[in-house]
C-alpha atoms as one frame of an Amber mdcrd trajectory, in Angstrom:
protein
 133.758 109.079 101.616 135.041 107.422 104.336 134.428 110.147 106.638 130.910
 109.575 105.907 130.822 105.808 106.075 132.253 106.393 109.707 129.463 109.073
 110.289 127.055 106.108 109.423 128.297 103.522 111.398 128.856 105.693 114.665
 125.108 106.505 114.318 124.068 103.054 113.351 125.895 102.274 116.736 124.344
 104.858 119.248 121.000 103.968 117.555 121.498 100.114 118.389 122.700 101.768
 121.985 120.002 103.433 122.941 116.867 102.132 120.857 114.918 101.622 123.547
 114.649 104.976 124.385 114.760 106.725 121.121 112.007 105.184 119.453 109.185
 105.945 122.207 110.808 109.838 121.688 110.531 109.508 117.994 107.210 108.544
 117.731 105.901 111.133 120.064 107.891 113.821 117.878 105.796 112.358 114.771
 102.706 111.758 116.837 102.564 115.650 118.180 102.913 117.297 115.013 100.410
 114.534 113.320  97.917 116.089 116.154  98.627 119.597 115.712  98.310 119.377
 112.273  94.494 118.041 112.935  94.345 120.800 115.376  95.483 123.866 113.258
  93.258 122.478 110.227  90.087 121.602 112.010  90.236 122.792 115.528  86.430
 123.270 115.976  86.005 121.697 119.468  87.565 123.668 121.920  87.988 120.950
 124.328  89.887 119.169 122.120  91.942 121.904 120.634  94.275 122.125 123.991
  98.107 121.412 123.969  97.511 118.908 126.547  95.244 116.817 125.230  97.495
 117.110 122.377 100.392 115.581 125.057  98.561 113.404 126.740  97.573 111.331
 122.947 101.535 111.394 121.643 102.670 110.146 125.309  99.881 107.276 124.862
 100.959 106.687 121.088 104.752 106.696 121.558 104.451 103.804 124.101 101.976
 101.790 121.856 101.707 100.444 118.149 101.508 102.775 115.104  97.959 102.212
 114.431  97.108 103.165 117.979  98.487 106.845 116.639  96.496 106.627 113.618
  92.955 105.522 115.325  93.590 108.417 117.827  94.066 111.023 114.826  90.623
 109.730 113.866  89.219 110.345 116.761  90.169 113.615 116.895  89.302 114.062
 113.515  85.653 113.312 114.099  85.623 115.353 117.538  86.300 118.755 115.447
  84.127 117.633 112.742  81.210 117.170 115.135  82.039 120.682 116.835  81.531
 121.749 113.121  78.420 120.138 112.995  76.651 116.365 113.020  76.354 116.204
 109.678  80.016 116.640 109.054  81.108 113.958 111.620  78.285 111.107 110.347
  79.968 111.916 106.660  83.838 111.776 108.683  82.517 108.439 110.363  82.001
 106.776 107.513  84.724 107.718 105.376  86.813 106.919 108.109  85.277 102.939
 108.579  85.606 102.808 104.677  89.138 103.836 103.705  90.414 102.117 107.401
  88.641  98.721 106.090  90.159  99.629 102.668  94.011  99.983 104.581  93.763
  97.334 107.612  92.563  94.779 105.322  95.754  94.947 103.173  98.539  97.323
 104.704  97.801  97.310 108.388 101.011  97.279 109.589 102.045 100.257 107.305
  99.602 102.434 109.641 102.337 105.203 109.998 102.120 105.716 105.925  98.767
 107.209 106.571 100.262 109.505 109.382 102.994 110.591 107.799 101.206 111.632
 104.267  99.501 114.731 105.582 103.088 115.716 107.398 105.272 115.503 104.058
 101.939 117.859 102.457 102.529 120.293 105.830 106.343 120.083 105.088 105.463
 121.081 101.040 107.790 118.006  99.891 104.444 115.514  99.258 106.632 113.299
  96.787 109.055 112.500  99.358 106.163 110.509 100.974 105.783 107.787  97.717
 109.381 107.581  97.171 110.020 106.762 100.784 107.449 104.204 101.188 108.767
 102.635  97.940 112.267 102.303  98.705 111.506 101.462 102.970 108.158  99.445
 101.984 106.368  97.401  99.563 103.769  97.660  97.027 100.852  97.563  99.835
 101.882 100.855 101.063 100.252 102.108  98.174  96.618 101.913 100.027  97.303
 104.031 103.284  99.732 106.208 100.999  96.165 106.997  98.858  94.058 107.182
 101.884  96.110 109.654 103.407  95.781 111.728 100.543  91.968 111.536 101.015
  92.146 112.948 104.328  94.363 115.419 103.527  92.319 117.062 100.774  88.924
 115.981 102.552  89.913 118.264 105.869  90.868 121.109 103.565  87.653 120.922
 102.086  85.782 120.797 105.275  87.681 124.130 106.574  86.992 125.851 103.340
  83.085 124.853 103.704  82.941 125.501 107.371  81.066 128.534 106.707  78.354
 127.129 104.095  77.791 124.112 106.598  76.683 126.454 109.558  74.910 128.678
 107.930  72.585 126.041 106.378  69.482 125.272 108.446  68.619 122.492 110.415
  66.257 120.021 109.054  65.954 117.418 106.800  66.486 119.364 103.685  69.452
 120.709 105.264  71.024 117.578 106.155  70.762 116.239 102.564  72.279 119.703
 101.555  75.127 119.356 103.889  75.625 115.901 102.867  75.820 116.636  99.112
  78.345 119.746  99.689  80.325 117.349 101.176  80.043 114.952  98.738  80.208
 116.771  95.922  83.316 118.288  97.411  85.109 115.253  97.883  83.827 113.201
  94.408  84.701 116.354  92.306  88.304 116.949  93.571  90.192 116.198  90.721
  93.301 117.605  92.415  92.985 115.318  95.148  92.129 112.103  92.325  95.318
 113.362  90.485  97.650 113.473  93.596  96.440 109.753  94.845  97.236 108.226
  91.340 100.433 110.326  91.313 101.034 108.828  94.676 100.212 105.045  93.857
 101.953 105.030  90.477 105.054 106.324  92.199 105.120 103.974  94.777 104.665
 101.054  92.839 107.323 101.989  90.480 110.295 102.913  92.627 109.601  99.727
  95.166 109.024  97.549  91.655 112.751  99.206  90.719 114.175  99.327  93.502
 113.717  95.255  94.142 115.568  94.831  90.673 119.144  92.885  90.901 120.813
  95.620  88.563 123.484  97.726  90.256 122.810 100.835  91.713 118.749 100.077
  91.701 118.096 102.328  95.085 119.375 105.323  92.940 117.800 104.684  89.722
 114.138 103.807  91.474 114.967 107.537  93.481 115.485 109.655  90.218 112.499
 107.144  88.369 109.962 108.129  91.300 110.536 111.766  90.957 110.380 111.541
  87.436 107.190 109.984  87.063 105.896 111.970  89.567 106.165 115.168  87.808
 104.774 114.024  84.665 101.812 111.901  86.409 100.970 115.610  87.509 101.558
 117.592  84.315  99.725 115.048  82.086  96.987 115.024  85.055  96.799 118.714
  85.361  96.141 119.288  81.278  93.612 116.461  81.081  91.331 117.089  84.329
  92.087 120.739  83.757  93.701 120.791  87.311  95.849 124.047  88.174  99.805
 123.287  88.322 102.430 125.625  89.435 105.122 124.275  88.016 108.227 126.308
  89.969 106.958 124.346  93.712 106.708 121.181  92.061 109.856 121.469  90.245
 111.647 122.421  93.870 109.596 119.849  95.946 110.397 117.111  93.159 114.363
 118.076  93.615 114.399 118.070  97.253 112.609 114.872  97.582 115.141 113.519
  95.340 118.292 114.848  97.123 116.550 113.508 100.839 115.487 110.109  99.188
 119.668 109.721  97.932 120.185 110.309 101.389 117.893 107.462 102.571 119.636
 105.094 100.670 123.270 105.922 101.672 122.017 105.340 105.408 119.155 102.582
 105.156 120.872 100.697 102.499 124.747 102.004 101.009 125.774  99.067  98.637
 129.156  98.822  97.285 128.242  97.759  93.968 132.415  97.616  93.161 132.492
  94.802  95.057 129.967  92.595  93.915 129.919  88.796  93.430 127.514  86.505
  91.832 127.616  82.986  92.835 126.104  79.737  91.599 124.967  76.546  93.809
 122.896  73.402  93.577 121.228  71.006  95.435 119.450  67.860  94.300 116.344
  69.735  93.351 117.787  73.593  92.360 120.518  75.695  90.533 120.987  78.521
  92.413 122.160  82.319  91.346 122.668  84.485  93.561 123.987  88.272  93.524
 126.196  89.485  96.665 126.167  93.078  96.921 128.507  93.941 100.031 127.572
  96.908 102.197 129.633  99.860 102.080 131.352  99.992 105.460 134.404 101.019
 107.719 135.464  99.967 110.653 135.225 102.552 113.380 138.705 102.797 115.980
 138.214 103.444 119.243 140.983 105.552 120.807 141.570 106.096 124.593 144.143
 108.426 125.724 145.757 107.640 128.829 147.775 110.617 130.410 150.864 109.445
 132.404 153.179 112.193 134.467 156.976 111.916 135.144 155.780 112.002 139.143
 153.563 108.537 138.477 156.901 107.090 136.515 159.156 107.945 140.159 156.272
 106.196 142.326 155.948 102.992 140.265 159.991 102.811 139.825 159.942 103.322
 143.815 156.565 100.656 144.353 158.687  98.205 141.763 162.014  98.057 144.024
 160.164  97.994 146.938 158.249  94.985 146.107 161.436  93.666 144.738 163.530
  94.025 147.763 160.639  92.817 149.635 160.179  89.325 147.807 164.130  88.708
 148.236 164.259  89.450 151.784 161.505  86.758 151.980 163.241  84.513 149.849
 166.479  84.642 151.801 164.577  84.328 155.031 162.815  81.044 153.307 165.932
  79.582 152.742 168.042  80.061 155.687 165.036  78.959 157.639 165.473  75.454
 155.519 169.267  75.512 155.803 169.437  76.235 159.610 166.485  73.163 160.547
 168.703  70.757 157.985 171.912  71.364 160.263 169.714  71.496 163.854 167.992
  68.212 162.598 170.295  65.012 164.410 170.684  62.008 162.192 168.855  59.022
 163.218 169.968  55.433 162.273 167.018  53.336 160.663 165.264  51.173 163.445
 166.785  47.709 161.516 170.330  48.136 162.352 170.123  47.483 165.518 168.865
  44.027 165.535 171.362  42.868 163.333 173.799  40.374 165.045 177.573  41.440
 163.659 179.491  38.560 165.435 177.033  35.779 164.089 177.611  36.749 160.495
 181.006  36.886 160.778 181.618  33.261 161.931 178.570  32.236 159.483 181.069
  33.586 156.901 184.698  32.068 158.246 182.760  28.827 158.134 182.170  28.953
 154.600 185.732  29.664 153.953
């Protein structure tokens, strides 16, 4: 254990080090495979489906604010979906200005939720997204969590009806056909319904857990969330008569688990064994408060310093050098001192001379 808790610390420590420059290279990493994702799911404007384009947006987002990236996967969302056809980018415009009112009004700053919810569905471990927000976030991160799930599900739809939507006519019939497919598509999704109330539910209760004061609340919130995650979706799946394979979301649910027990040991690692509760009071409060200590180590630093038998000899040789060299200046000070002391003739003070001997001497046989 301790090897770990020195683990954590020396990468707490080169992440303090060097934040400035790992962040900008951490959200282009999520930014570029946010944008290929949009790319290998839509990809029907050619212009837009180019790897430098795709560079050129995650160099832009990594320097800017996370809603920046999310506002630039919209764009590229409606870009393919006009390539598709109008139709499909008027109904992508509008869904778009709905569910980004729905999110900005009450989550905006949890932007890189909705980013990140169509990359834990590409990385087949979609529960790891609710946990996560609910142990890193708060209950608002419910709202982008759902509207990311929209998207998700909407764009699949829209590249399994690419083919009805261009053969359909044009004309005014065949708008309002194109419209309803899509419509239709998205309303009647019960998969999609089933995975955004999985996703809420799950979020609000492993943040509502997780902000408890009982020990070990990260862990039990962890285990909770996966919990009621897989029977949201089994007790979903029999009564909307969804289609469930149970071995993925049995492996998914584990993994998210094991990756969300990791998240806690580095983003939060309480020692409950240690833990102190304290009461205080002022003139207008009683106060009682829990302590829960972190779980850390102090790192040693060790420098070796390599010293030869060869540098020993020198310094010996520099040390009686320097020694021999101070007395002989020493000496030198003081027979300098003793030789002007000697050279130096005596001088009697200036007052003796003006001093009358004989006159005293008869002032004092007078007295007598």
């Amino acid at each position: 254990m301790r090897a770990l808790l020195e683990f954590k610390q020396k990468i707490k420590n080169l992440y303090s080090k060097y934040e400035l420059y790992l962040m900008p290279i951490i959200k282009f990493g999520i930014a570029m495979a946010y944008f290929y994702w949009i790319n290998q799911n839509m990809g029907y404007m050619a212009r837009l489906n180019n790897i430098f384009v795709l560079v050129i947006l995650a160099l832009i987002s990594s320097i800017m604010p996370p809603v920046v990236m999310t506002f630039a996967g919209f764009i590229l969302m409606v870009g393919h979906a006009y390539g598709l056809c109008i139709e499909a980018a008027a109904f992508m415009l509008v869904l778009i200005l709905l569910l980004a009112i729905l999110f900005l009004r009450f989550s905006g700053g949890q932007s890189i939720v909705l980013v990140c919810t169509p990359l834990s569905f590409m990385m087949d471990v979609p529960v790891l997204l609710p946990i996560g927000s609910g142990l890193l976030g708060n209950a608002l991160t419910a709202f982008p969590a759902g509207c990311g799930v929209i998207f998700y599900y909407f764009i699949r739809q829209l590249r399994n009806q690419a083919e009805a939507l261009q053969q359909l006519s044009e004309g005014e019939q065949a708008f309002l056909a194109k419209i309803k497919l899509m419509a239709d598509g998205l309303i009647q999704n019960w998969a999609m319904w089933l995975t955004v109330i999985a996703f809420v539910v799950v979020i609000l209760m492993v943040n509502l857990i997780r902000t408890r004061s009982f020990d070990y609340a990260w862990r039990i919130a962890i285990i909770a969330g996966g919990i009621v995650y897989v029977l949201v979706m089994f007790v979903g799946s029999f009564y909307l008569e969804v289609r469930l394979s149970v071995t993925p979301l049995a492996v998914q649910t584990i993994i998210s688990v094991v990756v969300g027990l990791i998240m806690e040991f580095f983003f939060f690692g309480g020692d409950y064994s240690r833990t102190e509760r304290l009461e205080y009071e002022d003139d207008e409060y009683y106060y009682y408060v829990k302590a829960v200590p972190k779980a850390a180590v102090a790192t040693s630093e060790r420098s070796v310093k390599r010293i030869t038998g060869h540098g020993k000899e020198d310094r010996r040789s520099e040390e009686v050098v320097s020694y021999e060299k101070s007395r002989s200046r020493g000496s030198s000070k003081k027979t300098k001192k003793r030789t002007s002391e000697k050279s130096a003739p005596v001088q009697a003070p200036a007052d003796v001379e003006k001093i009358d001997f004989e006159k005293k001497l008869e002032e004092s046989l007078k007295d007598l």
